[in-house]
C-alpha positions in Angstrom: 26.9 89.6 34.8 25.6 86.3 33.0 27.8 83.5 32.5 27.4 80.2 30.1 26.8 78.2 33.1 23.7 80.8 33.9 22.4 80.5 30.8 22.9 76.5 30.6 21.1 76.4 34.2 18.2 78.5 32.7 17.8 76.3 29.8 18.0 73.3 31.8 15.4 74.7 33.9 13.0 75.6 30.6 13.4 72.5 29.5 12.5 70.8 32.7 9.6 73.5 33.2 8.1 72.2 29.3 8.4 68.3 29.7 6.2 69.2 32.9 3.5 71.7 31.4 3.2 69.2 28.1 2.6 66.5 30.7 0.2 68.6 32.8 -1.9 69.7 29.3 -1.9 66.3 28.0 -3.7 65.0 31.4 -6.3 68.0 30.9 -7.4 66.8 26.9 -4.8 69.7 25.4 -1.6 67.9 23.9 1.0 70.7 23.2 1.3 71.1 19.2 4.9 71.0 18.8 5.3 74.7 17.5 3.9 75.7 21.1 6.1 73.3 22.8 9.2 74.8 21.0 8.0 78.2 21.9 8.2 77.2 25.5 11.6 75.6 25.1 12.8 79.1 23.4 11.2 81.8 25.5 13.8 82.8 28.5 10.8 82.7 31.2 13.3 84.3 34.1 13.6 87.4 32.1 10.1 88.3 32.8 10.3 87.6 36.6 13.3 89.1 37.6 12.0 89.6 41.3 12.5 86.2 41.9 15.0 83.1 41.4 15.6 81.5 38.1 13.3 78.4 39.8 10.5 80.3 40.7 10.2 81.2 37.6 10.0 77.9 36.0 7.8 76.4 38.6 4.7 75.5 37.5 3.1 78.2 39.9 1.7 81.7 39.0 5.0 84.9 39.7 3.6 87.7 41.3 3.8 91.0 39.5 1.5 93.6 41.7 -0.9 93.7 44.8 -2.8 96.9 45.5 -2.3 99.1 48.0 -4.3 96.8 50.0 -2.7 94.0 49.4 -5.0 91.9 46.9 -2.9 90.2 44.0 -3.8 92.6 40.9 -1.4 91.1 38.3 0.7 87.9 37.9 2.2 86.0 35.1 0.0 82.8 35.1 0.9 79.8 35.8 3.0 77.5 32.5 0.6 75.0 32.0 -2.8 77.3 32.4 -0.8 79.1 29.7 0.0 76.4 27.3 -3.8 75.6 27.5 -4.7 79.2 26.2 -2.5 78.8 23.7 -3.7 75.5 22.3 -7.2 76.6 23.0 -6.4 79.3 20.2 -4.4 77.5 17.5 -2.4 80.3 16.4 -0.6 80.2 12.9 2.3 82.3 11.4 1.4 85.8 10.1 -2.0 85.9 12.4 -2.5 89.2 14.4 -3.1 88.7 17.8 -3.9 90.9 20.8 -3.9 90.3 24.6 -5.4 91.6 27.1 -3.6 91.5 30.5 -0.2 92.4 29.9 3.0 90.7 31.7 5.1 90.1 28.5 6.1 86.6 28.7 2.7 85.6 27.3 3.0 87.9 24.5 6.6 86.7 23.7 5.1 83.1 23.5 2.2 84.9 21.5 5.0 86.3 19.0 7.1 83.3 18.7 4.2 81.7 17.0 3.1 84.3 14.7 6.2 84.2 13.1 8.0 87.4 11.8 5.1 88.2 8.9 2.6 88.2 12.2 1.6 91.0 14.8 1.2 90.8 18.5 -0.3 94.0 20.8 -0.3 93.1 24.1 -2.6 95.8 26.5 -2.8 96.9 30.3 -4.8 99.2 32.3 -1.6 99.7 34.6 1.1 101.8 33.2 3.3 99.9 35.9 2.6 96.6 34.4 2.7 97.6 31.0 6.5 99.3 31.6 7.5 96.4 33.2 6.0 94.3 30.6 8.1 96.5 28.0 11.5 96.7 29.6 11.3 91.9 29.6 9.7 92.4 26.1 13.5 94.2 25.2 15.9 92.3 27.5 14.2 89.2 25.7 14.7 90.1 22.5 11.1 91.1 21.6 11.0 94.5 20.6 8.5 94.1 17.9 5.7 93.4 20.0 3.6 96.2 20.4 2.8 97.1 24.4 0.3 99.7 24.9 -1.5 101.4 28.0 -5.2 101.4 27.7 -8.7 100.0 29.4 -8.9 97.0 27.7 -12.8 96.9 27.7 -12.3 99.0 24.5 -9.6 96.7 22.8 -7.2 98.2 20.7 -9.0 99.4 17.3 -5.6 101.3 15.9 -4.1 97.3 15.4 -7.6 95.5 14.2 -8.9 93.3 13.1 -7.4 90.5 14.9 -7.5 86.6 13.8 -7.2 86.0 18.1 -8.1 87.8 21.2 -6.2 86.3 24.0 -7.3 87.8 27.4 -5.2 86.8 30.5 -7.5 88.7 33.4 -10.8 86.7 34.9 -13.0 88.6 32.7 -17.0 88.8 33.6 -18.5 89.7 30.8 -17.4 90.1 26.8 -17.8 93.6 25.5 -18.6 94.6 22.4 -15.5 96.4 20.6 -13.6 92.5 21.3 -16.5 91.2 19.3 -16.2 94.1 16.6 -12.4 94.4 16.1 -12.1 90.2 16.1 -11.7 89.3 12.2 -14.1 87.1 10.5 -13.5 83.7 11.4 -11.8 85.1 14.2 -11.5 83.3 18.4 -11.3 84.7 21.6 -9.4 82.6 24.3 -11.3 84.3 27.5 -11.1 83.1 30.9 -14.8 84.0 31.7 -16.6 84.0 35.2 -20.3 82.3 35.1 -21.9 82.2 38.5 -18.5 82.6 40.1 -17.1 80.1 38.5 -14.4 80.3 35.6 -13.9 78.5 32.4 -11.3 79.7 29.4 -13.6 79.1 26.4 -12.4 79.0 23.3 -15.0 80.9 21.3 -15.0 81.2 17.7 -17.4 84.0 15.9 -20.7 82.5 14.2 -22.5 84.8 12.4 -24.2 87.5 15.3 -22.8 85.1 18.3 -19.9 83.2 19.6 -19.8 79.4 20.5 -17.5 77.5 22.1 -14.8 75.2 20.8 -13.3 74.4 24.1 -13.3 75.2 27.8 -10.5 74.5 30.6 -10.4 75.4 34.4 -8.5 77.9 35.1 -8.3 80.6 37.4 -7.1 84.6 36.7 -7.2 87.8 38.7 -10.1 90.0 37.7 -10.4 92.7 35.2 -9.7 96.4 35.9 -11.2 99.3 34.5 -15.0 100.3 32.9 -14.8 95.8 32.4 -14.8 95.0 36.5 -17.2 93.5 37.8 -17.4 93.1 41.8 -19.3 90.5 43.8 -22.0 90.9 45.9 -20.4 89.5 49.3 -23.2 88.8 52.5 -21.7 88.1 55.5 -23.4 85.3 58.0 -20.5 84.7 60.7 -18.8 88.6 61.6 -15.9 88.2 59.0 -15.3 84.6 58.7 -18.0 83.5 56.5 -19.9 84.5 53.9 -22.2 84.4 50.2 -20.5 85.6 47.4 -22.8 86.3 44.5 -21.2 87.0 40.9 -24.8 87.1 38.6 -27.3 87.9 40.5 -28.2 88.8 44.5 -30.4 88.3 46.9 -33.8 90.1 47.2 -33.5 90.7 50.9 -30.0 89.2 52.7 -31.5 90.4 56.6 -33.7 87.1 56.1 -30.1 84.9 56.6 -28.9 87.4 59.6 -28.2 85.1 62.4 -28.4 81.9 60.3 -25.0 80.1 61.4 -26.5 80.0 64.5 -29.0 77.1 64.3 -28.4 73.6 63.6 -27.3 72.1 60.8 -29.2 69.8 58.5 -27.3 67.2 56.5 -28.2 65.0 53.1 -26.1 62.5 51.4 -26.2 61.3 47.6 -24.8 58.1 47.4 -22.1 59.5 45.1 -19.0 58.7 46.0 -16.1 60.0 44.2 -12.2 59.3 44.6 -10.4 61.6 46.6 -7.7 62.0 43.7 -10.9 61.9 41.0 -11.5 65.3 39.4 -14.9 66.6 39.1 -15.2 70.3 36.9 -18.5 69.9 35.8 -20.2 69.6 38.9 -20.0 72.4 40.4 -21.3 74.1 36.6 -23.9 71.7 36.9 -24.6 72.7 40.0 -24.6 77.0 38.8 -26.8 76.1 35.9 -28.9 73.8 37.8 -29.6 75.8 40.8 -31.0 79.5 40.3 -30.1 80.4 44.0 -26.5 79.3 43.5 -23.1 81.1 45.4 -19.8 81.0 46.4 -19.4 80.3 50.2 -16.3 82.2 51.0 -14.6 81.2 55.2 -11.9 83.6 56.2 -10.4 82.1 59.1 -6.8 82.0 60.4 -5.1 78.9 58.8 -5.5 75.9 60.8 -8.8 77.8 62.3 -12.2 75.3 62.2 -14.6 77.4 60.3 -17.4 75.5 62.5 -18.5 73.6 59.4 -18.7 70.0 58.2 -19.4 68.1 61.5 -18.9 64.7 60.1 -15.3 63.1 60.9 -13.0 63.8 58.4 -16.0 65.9 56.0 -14.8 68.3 54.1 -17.0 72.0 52.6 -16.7 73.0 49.3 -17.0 76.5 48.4 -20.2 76.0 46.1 -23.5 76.9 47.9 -27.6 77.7 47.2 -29.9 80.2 48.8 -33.7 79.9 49.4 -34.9 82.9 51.6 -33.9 82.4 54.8 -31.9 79.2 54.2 -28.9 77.9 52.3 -26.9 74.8 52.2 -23.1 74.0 50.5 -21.6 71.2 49.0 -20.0 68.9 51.4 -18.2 65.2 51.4 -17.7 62.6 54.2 -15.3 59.7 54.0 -16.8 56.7 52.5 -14.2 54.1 52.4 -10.2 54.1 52.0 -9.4 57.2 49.9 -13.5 57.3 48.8 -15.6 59.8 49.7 -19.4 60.2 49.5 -21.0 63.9 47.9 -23.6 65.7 50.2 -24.4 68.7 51.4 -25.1 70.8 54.6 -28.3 73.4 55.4 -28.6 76.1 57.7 -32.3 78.1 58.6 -35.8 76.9 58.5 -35.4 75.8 54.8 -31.8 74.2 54.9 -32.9 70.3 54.6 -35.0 71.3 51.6 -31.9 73.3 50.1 -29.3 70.6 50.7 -31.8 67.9 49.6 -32.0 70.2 46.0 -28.3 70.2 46.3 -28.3 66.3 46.9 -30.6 66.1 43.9 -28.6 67.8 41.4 -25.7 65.9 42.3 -27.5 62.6 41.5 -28.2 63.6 38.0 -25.1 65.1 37.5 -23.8 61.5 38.5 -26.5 60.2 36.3 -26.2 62.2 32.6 -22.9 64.2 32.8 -20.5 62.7 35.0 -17.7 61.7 33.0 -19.3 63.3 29.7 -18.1 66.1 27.3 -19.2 69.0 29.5 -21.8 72.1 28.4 -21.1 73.8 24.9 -21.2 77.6 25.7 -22.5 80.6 23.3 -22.4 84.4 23.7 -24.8 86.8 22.3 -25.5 90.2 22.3 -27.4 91.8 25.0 -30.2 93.6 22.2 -29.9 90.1 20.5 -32.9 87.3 20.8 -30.8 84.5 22.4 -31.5 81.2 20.4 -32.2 78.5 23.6 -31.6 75.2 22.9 -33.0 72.6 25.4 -31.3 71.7 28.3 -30.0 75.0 28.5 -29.5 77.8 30.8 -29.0 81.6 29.7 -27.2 84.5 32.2 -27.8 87.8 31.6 -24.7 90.0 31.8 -24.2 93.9 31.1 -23.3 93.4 27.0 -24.0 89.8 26.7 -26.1 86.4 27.5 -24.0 83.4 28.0 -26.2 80.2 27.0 -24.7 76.9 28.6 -25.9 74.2 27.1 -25.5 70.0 28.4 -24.4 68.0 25.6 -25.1 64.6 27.2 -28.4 62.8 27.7 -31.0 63.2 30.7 -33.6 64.9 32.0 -33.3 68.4 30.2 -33.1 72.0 32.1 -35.0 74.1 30.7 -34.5 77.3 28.8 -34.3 80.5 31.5 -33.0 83.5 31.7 -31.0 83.9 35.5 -32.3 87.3 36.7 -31.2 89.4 39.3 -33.1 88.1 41.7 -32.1 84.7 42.8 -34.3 84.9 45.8 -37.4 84.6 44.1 -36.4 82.1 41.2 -34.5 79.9 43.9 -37.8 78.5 45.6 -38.1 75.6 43.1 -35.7 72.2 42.8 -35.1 71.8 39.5 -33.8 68.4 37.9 -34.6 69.3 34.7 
């Protein structure tokens, strides 16, 4: 039974919960519009994570919803804040129709307290679990209007289209084409979308044949389900502890890195040093667009384990790494002062001083022409489309589409090439631009 003083507490606790998220936004470049931050003040969060106490589900922290049967997290309702940035990325107005894809139902409630009573909100989910789930908070909320359907969302929802915004709340890989056809004229998709391994939710508006981006944010999602996932090519170099994760592209032949770890390491410092508190998203974009035989090193150990990399006192790995046939090298930092720390990077094989040199290289004009600077602008076009390069830009080629990234700022320019499948042989060269 719910008394007045649970209700009170749970209103205490929204309110505390928005004064946190409009701060968090406002440090990020995306000041909640008040309508948003009303819609955050009104929507009873808790009902849509019952599993857990009224301040879990306030914190500015993800709720679990399901892992699989092997225990990998397969849907959550995001974090507040990453949230709040969607929905300022999409500057939804009263009476627009919107659909999401990713269902949980507190997004879509947010989604339907700004359309207003003249809009429409469908909110989609591969999993029928989610999507009942999603239904039953939708009710207890007092949402009953918004539509909740079960379906691959790789083929939208054509029964409720056009839509004036496409909101998808998975990590999606690629954009298909029936969100492109069913988005209205003038239309935006808010996508979380993984380039290289890395993700950014763009804000992409529809331009004639492509889409170009208005906005992009860091962010982080659980993948996609269905025809729309997209797995990882993972290469193990250490039994199970460490590895190469490559999202576009692979390598030609991986036995060339068998064995690897086991040589010494080669180390290379940039001279750019960085606060430890200091924030640095472009760089490791830079560093995808930059670098053809860029990964993800992924380290599996125990927590507290020493993954046996980084020999420098006090260094620290970052998961962002480059390949060159029988050699690689990550990103890397060593302490450089009181709460400064210098940007390098580490090589393993015959070619790893050569790769973490590259590494080093790209970090210096990063430093140089970007650091600090607007980021890349992003456009999406259609796979059977000819892509319209702009210098200093790189273009991926996905399944449906080819994402151009484009640097904004100044400098020595990168340019125009298509990132094939084969990383191994594009990944000989250094490029600085």
């Amino acid at each position: 039974m719910t008394t007045d003083n649970d209700v009170q507490d749970a209103a205490a606790l929204r309110d505390a919960m928005t004064t946190a998220v409009a701060a968090k936004c406002e440090e990020w470049g995306f000041p909640l519009p008040v309508r948003v931050e009303a819609a955050f003040r009104t929507v009873p969060r808790h009902l849509f994570a019952p599993e857990v106490a009224p301040e879990a589900a306030y914190a500015l922290d993800i709720v679990e919803v399901k892992r699989s049967e092997h225990g990998a997290l397969i849907s959550t309702m995001s974090a507040p804040e990453i949230q709040a940035m969607q929905l300022v990325q999409a500057d939804i107005s009263p009476g627009m129709r919107v659909l999401e894809i990713g269902s949980g139902g507190y997004f879509a409630s947010l989604l339907s307290e700004l359309v207003g009573p003249t809009g429409q909100v469908t909110t989609m989910d591969i999993d029928a679990d989610v999507t009942s789930r999603a239904r039953d908070c939708l009710h207890a909320a007092g949402y009953p209007q918004v539509r909740v359907v079960t379906a691959d969302g790789e083929h939208g929802w054509e029964a409720n289209a056009p839509y004036d915004r496409i909101m998808v709340t998975v990590g999606a890989w690629d954009i298909p084409p029936a969100w492109r056809e069913q988005l209205a004229k003038g239309g935006r998709i808010v996508i979380p979308l993984r380039m290289k391994g890395i993700t950014r939710s763009l804000a992409l508006e529809r331009t004639n044949d492509h889409l170009v981006s208005l906005s992009q944010g860091v962010c982080g999602f659980v993948k996609m389900q269905g025809a729309g996932q997209h797995d990882e090519h993972l290469w193990l170099l250490k039994g199970e502890k460490v590895g190469l994760r490559f999202d576009d592209g692979n390598i030609a032949d991986p036995s060339k890195l068998d064995g690897v770890l086991t040589g010494e390491t080669t180390a290379a410092w940039s001279g750019v040093t960085v606060g430890r508190p200091e924030p640095f998203p472009d760089l490791p974009l830079w560093m995808a667009t930059a670098l053809p035989g860029f990964c993800n090193l992924t380290v599996n150990t125990p927590e507290g384990e020493d993954p046996g990399i980084v020999s420098e006192q006090g260094g620290r790995w970052f998961p962002y790494a480059a390949v060159e046939n029988d050699s690689f090298a990550y990103l890397s930092v060593r302490p450089a002062g009181e709460g400064i720390v210098e940007f390098g990077a580490h090589g393993y094989g015959s070619h790893g001083g050569k790769v973490a040199q590259a590494i080093v290289e790209q970090v210096q004009v990063w430093d140089r022409d970007y650091r600090g600077g607007p980021g890349p602008r992003f456009s999406v076009w259609p796979i059977d489309h000819p892509v319209q390069v702009l210098p200093k830009s790189v273009v991926i080629a996905k399944k449906h589409t080819h994402v151009a990234i484009c640097w904004l700022d100044a400098g020595r320019p990168v340019t125009g090439v298509i990132i094939d499948n084969d990383v191994e042989e594009a990944a000989a060269p250094s490029r600085n631009g």
